[in-house]
C-alpha positions, -999 to +999 in steps of 0.1 A: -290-567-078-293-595-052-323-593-028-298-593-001-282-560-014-314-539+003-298-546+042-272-522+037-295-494+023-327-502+044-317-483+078-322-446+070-303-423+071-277-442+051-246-429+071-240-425+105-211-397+111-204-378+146-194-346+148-158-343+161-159-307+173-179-303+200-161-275+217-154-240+195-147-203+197-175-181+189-170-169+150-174-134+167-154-125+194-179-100+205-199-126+210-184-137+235-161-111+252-124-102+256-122-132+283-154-153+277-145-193+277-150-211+245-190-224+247-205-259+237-214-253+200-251-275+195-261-280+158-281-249+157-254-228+170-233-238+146-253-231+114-262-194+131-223-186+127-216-200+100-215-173+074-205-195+043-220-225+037-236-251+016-265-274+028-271-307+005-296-334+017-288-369+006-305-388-021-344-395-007-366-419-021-392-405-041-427-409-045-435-419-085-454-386-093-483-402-110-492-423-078-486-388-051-524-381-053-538-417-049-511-421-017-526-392-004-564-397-010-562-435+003-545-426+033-575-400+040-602-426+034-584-453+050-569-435+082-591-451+109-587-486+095-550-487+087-546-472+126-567-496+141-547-526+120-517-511+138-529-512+172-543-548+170-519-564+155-486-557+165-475-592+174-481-600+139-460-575+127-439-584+151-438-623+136-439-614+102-406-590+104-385-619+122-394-642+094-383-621+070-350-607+086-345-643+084-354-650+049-333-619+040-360-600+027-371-567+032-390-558+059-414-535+046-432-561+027-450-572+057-476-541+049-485-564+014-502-586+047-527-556+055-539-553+015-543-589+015-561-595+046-560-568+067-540-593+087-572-612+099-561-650+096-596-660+096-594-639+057-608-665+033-615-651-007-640-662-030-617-681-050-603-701-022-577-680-011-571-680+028-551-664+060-529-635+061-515-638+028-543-654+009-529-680-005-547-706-023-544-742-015-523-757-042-496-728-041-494-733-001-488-765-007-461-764-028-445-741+002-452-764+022-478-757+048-501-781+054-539-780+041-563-808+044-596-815+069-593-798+097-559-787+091-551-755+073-518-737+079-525-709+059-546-698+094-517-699+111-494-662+111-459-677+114-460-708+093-478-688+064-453-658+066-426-686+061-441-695+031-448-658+020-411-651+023-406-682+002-429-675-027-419-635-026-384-649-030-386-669-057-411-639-077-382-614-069-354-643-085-380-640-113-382-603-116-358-586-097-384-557-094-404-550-061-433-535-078-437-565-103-432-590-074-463-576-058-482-575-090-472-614-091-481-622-054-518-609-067-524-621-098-500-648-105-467-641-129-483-651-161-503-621-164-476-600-154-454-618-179-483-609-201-484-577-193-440-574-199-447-585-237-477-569-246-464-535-233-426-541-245-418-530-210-405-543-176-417-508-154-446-510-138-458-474-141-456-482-184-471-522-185-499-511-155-525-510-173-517-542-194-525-558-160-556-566-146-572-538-130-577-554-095-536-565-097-529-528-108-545-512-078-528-541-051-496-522-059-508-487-055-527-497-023-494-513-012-475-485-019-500-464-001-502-485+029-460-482+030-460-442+028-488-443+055-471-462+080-434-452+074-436-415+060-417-423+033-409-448+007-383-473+006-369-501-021-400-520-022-419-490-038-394-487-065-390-499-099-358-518-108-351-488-125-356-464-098-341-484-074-306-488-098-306-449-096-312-446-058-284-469-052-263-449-075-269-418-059-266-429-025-230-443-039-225-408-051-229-392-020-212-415+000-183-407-020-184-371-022-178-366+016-147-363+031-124-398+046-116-386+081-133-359+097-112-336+124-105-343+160-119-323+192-084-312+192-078-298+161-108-279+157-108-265+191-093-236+189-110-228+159-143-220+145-130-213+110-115-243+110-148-261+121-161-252+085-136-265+064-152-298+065-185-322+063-203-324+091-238-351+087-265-345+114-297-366+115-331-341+116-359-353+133-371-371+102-346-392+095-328-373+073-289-370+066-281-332+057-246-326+047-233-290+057-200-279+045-178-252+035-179-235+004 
């Protein structure tokens, strides 16, 4: 799958559908009484009368179970700090998202900035490594950003995310894996390659611990730093495998519901007639829930 693939499954829910009928008869006429006008029927009012019905989420992205307790622990110990990141630097968010809308790449990888730096430009490793995405001289270089004397581009949020994008492109041509392109961005692909033989695997959650330990926990922390500030996961915290049967079962659904959905006018005079189809509502979490008729 194409990096470019993720657009059309990154804006959740994954299906936007209005509800035609937004005028019906109470399912009870004594509801309503012998000459009571038909009432506006809201979401709620129309699961209370509906007496037969199915209700069917669509396909979620899910946390890997192995990882659930380390999201949650590093999001109790890290709450203040991964708040306060948030608060001071929204422009850079901000900057780093446009870059990669351009670049095509998934937004979401902007929170790979906060593990490397916490987003400080002024970040510099022990091993050279230096600004918001730590790169090291010779590999921003061959980006193209400029480092020499008093010169270093690295320090600089919108040139370095350029070259980010750049590098996290050519790692995900390499791999075609989110959670392996991370693993690169911290300890180079040769160890990950490594890692891929030694284990006779290409998932993460099998060849982790092939890798170096301090590349093994970027990832989780990434992931953790994701779930933290979106409440949920997305592509970039899925294998290639995972991702393959997301996709699939977002397909699925898609296909299951109906083509064409009723007019005002033809279910108006109806409530029974209100049930014989889909109908997708968006909960407060983002969330598509399919309610139909059994």
């Amino acid at each position: 799958m194409k990096k470019h693939l993720w657009k059309a499954f990154t804006t959740y829910p994954v299906l936007f559908l209005a509800v035609a009928a937004s005028y019906a008869s109470p399912a009870d006429p004594k509801l309503a009484g012998n000459n009571s006008p038909a009432k506006k029927v809201s979401f709620n009012d129309t699961l209370a009368v509906a007496e037969s019905k199915t209700i069917s989420a669509a396909p979620e992205i899910k946390l890997n179970s192995s990882i659930e307790k380390f999201v949650k622990d590093y999001a109790k110990h890290n709450d203040e700090m991964l708040d306060g990141i948030k608060t001071r630097h929204t422009s850079s968010f901000s900057t780093i998202e446009k870059v990669f809308e351009k670049q095509g790449l998934p937004l979401e990888l902007k929170y790979l900035a906060v593990i490397e730096s916490k987003l400080k430009n002024t970040a510099t490793s022990g091993v050279g490594a230096a600004g918001i995405w730590q790169l090291m001289p010779t590999t921003a270089r061959l980006l193209g950003l400029r480092v020499a004397g008093k010169v270093d581009e690295r320090r600089y949020t919108y040139k370095s995310s350029v070259a980010a994008a750049k590098y996290l492109d050519d790692l995900f041509e390499m791999y075609d894996d989110w959670l392996l392109v991370i693993a690169a961005y911290n300890s180079g692909p040769g160890y990950v390659n490594k890692a891929i033989k030694r284990s006779g695997s290409r998932d993460f959650w099998k060849l982790q611990y092939f890798l170096p330990k301090e590349t093994r926990m970027h990832v989780k922390k990434f992931i953790a730093t994701h779930y933290y500030y979106e409440e949920k996961g997305s592509l970039v915290t899925l294998t290639k495998t995972e991702r393959e049967k997301h996709l699939q079962a977002v397909k699925d659904f898609e296909e299951s519901l109906p083509d064409e959905i009723p007019t005002e006018e033809e279910n108006n005079d109806s409530t029974q007639n209100f049930f014989n189809w889909v109908v997708i509502m968006q909960d407060d979490f983002a969330k598509l829930k399919a309610i139909s008729r059994k």
